[in-house]
N, C-alpha and C positions, 0 to 999 in steps of 0.2 A: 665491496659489492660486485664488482666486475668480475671477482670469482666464483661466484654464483654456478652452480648447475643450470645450465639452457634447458628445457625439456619443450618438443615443440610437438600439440596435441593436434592432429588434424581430422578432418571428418570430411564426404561427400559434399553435406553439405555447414557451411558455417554462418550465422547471421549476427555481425556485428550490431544492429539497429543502427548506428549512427555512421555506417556507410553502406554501401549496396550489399546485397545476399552473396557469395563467394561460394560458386562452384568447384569441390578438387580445393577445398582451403585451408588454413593452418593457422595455429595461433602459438608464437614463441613467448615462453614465459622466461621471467631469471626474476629468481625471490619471490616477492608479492605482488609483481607489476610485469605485466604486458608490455613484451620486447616489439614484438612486429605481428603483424597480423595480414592476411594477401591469398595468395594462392597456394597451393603447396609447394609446388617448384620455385616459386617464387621468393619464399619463406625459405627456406634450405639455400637457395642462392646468395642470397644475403648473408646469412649467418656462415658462410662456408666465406667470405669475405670478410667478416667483420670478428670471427672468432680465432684467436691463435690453436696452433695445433693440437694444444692441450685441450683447450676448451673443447674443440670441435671432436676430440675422442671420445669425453664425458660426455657430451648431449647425445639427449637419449629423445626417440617418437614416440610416441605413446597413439595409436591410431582408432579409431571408433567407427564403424560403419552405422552411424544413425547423423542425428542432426546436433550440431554445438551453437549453444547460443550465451547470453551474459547471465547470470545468476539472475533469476527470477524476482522482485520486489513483492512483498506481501503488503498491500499499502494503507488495511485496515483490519488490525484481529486484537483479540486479549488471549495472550499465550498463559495466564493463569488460570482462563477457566477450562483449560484439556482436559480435566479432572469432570467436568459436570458433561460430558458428553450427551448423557443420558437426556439431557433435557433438549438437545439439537439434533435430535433421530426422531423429533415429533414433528406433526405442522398443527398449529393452535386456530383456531377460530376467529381471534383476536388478539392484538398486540399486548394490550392488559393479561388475557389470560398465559403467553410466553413469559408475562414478567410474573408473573403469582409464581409458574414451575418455574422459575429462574429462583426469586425469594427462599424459597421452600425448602431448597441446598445453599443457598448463599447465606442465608440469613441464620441455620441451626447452628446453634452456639457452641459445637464442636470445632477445635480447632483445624483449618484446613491446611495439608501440605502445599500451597501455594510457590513455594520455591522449585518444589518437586516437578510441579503439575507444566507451571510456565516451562524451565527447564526441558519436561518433555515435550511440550509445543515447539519449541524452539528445534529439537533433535527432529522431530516430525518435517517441519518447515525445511533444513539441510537436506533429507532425504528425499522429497518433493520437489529439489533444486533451487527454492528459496533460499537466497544466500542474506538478503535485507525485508528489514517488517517495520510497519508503523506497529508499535507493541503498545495498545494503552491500558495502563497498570494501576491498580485502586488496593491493592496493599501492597506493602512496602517489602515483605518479602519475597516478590516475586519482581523487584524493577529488575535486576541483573541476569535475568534469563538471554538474551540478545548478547551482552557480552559474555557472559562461560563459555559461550560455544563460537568466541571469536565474532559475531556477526556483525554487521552491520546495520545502521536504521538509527531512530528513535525511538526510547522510551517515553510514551509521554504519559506522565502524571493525571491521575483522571480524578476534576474536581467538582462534586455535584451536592443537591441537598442543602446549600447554603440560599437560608432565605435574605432579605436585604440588613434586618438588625443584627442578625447573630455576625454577619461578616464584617459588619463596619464596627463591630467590638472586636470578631478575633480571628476574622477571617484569614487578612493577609499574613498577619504572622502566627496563623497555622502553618499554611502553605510553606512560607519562605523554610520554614521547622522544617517542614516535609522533605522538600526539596533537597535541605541539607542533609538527613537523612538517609535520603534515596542516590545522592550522589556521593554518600562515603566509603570509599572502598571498592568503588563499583568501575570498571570502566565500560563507558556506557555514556551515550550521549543523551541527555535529558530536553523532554518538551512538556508543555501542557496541555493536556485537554479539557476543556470545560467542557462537562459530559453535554446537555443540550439545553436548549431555550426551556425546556417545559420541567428541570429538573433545575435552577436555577435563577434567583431575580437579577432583577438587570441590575442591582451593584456590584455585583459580582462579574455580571457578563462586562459590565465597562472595565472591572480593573483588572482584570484579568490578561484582556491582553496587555496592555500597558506593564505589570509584573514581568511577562514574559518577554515583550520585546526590549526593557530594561536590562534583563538577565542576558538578553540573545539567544532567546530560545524560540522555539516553532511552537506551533499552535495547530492541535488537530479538534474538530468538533463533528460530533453527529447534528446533524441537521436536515431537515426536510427528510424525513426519516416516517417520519407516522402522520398519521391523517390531522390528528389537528396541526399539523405545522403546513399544512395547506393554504394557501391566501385565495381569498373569493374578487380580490378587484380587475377587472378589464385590464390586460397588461399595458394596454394605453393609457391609461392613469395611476398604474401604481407607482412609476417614479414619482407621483406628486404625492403619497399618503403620508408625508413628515408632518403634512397639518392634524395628523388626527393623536401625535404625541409632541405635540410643540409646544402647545400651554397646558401640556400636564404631565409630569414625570409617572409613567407607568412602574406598580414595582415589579411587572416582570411579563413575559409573556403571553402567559395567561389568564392573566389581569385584564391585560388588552382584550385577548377573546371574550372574557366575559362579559365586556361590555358591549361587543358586537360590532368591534372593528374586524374585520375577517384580515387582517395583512398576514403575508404569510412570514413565517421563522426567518427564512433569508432574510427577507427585507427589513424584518426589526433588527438581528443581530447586525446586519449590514447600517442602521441608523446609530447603533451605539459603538460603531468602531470596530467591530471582530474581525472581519473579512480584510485579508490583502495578502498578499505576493507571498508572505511568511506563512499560510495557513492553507491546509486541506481539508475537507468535509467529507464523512464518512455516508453513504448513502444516496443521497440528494434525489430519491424518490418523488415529491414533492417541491418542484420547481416548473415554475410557469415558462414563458417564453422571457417575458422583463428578469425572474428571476436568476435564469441562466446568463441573461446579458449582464447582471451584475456581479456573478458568478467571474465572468471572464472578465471584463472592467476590471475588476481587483486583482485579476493574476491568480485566482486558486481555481484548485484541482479538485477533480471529484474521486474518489475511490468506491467504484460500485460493488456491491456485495450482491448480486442478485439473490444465490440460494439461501442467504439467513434474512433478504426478503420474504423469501416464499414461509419459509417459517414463522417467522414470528410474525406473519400477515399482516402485512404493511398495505394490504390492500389492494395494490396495484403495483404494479414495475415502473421501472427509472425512466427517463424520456433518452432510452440510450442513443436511439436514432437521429433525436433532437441537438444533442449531448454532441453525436460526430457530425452532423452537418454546419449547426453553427461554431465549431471550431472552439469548445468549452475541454479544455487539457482534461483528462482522464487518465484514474489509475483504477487498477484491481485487486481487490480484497477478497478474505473469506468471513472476515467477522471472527467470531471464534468457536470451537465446539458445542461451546451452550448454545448458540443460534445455528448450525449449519452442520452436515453431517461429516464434512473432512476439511484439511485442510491446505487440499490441493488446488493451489490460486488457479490451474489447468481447468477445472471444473466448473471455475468459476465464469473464466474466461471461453468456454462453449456457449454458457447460458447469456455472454454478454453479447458472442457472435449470433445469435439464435434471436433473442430478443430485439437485435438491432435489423434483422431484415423481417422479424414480425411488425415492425413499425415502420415500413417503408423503408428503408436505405438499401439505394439499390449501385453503389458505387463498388468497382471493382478492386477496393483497396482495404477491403476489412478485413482480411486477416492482418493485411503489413501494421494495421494502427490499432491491431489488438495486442500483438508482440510488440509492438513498441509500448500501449499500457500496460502490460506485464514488466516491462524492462524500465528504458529510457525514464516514460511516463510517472510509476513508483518512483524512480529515484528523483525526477522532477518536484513531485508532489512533497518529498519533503529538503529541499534544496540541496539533494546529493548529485545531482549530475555533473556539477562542474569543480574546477579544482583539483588540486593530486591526488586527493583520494575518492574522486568521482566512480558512479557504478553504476550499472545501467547500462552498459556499451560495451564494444569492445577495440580500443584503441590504443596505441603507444603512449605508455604511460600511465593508464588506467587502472586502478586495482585490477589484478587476475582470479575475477569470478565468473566462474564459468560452470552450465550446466550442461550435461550431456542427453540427451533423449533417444530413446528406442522406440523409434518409427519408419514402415517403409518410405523410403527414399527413390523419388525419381527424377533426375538430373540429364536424363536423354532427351528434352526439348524447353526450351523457357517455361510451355506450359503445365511440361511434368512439374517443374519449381514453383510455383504458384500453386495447385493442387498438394505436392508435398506441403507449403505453409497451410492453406487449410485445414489438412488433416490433424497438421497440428495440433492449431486451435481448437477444434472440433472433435479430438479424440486422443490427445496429448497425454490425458489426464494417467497419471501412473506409472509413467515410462521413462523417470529420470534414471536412471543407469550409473552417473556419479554427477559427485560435485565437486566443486575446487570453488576455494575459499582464503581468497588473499595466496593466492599458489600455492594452499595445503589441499592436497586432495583427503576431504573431509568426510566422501562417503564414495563408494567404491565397488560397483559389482559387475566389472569390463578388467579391468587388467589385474 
């Protein structure tokens, strides 16, 4: 391992997330891991110390006049539906009417290249500078997309349509089938998703997690997503609505609503067990003030998708503002081409900086805790940030994923550097230039 090729990549500007912004910086790679990270001169001084004279003939610079940051996290998409594009270049009137055009290609009894489709999601995602994705996958031919292309993330298993009889006959060992399945042959770290409250009964919603934290697996869920997973109680009394299912087993969400408890998605999935530290929720559109505090109480992440909001009209936008002030962990998603028109997490993450000062927040650190949802935050959301193979940052040790970006850079005052991260955020969208991926440079249009 120690003879490893050094190659040490530096840029104006570098932003590890998980230390300060590095002016004039450098990042030494050897193999798949992050040797030293610092300034440039800095970085060169080191290694001119710590490398014998052979080594230090072989290291090679590799230099970029834009901005280096850690591999992007995609923290909510389905890389098998890249193939239905067509249906996420529209905006719909209603959430019903996005899922009929969703149906209408999903459901025609022609076989779909789904291997193919994920697969090129996934190549999109590398080029984009996404190096990790929450991937959730509803056939089975499409769970290995994330690994062919080396990536990183979870697949996670997406489980819906199970009403409370059919599952307590065959539910769970469909699944466990599934699962096995989906992990043969595959390398690829496997989670599950229970698609959402309104698309499954609560037997399923309770055993579900319980399947998965058995296995060791993560737990991703759309929630608070569409208008009826909306709750109507005063957030000062909805920690007390456990009386309104306490002397009666609901069979499911829905149930509930129809009888005219208004509680909202979170709060039910949160009474049957779903929610904790293991688990992120895709959307969270639909969340009150109590909602968000339970949100964080439990340790999960929200991964916002703004623009496949806008589409499939969800009615209203996320409470992003609410989201950074009360200190509720966030990540960023795109959803996937059937709901959203690209899938460049960048795009995503303007609509999240744009929205958060349409709703008040007026603090002078959103861009830094937008790049950290892009990064850190995704790899948080699904327990990748710590450990040897943690991603999301850039530190000694750390897998070496790294994205490069083509943006003007200004580095002549603190607050040229501030203004360079804005722009970022706000106009990033397209400008990845390459990626490196576990220290392979995997996409490439600089050197």
């Amino acid at each position: 391992m120690q003879s490893q090729q050094v190659i040490v990549y530096s840029a104006p500007l570098v932003v590890p997330v998980s230390m300060p912004v590095i002016v004039n910086g450098a990042v030494a790679v050897r193999g798949e891991r992050v040797l030293h990270v610092g300034t440039r001169s800095w970085v060169l001084e080191v290694l001119r110390e710590e490398l014998d004279a052979q080594a230090q003939q072989e290291m090679i610079e590799r230099h970029f006049d834009g901005m280096l940051l850690p591999g992007l996290v995609n923290a909510h998409t389905h890389l098998q539906y890249t193939g239905m594009s067509s249906v996420g270049q529209k905006i719909y009137d209603s959430f019903r009417a996005w899922e009929l055009a969703f149906d209408e290609i999903y459901d025609v009894p022609e076989e779909k290249p789904w291997k193919r489709w994920a697969h090129d999601g996934a190549r999109q995602l590398l080029e984009l500078g996404a190096t990790s994705a929450a991937d959730v996958v509803s056939d089975i031919e499409a769970v290995g997309a994330l690994g062919s292309l080396g990536m990183h993330g979870i697949a996670y298993w997406e489980v819906m349509d199970w009403e409370n009889e059919a599952w307590s006959r065959e539910g769970a060992r469909t699944l466990i089938s599934q699962l096995a399945e989906a992990g043969r042959n595959q390398d690829i770290r496997l989670g599950i998703s229970p698609h959402a409250p309104y698309s499954l009964g609560s037997g399923p919603l309770l055993d579900l997690p319980d399947i998965a934290r058995g296995l060791g697996m993560r737990l991703h869920i759309h929630l608070g997503e569409t208008p009826v997973e909306a709750g109507a109680f005063p957030s000062k009394l909805s920690n007390l609505t456990s009386y309104v299912w306490s002397d009666k087993n609901w069979d499911g969400y829905l149930a509930l609503h129809a009888a005219g408890f208004e509680v909202s998605a979170i709060q039910f999935v949160d009474q049957l067990g779903v929610l904790g530290p293991d688990v992120h929720i895709a959307h969270g559109v639909y969340a009150s003030r109590e909602d968000r505090r339970i949100l964080r109480q439990r340790g999960v992440s929200v991964a916002l998708c703004p623009r496949s909001n806008r589409v499939t009209c969800t009615v209203r936008d996320a409470p992003v503002a609410r989201y950074l002030e009360e200190g509720n962990p966030i990540a960023i998603g795109t959803d996937s081409l059937s709901s959203c028109p690209s899938l460049d997490v960048m795009d995503d993450a303007a609509e999240v900086y744009k929205l958060a000062v349409e709703q008040g927040y007026d603090r002078d650190d959103l861009s830094h805790r937008i790049i950290r949802a892009l990064t850190l935050g995704g790899a948080e959301s699904m327990g990748l940030n710590c450990g040897s193979n943690r991603i999301g940052q850039i530190n000694p040790g750390a897998l070496a994923d790294l994205a490069f970006f083509d943006i003007p850079i200004d580095i002549s005052t603190p607050m040229g550097v501030e203004e360079t991260l804005d722009y970022f955020v706000l106009k990033g969208a397209g400008s990845c230039r390459a990626t490196l991926l576990s220290g392979k440079l995997v996409y490439n249009r600089i050197w």
